[in-house]
N, C-alpha and C positions, 0 to 999 in steps of 0.2 A: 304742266301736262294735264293737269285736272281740269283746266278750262277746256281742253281740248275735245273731251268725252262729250260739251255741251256745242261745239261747234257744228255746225250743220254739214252735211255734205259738202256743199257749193264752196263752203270756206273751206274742206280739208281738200277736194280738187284744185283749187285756185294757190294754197299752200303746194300742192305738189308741183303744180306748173311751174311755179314761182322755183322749188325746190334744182326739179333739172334743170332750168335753166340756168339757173347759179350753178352747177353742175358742168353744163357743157359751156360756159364763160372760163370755169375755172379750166378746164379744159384745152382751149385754146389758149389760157395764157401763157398753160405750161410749156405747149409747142410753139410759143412766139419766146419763148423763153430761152430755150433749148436751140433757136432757128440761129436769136441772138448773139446766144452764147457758141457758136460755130462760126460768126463771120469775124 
């Protein structure tokens, strides 16, 4: 985490993009999951 306080904006934006998107993958996989798990 202490590196983080030196990271630059650009890299804590680009971390967050990064973030939701891992976010809404996990997302879908749960409803491919669930779609799955019904047929």
């Amino acid at each position: 985490i202490k590196h983080l306080e030196n990271a630059s904006e650009e890299e804590i934006a680009k971390l967050r993009s990064e973030i939701s998107s891992l976010k809404s993958q996990l997302y879908q996989a749960k409803k491919d999951v669930r779609a799955i798990g019904k047929i």
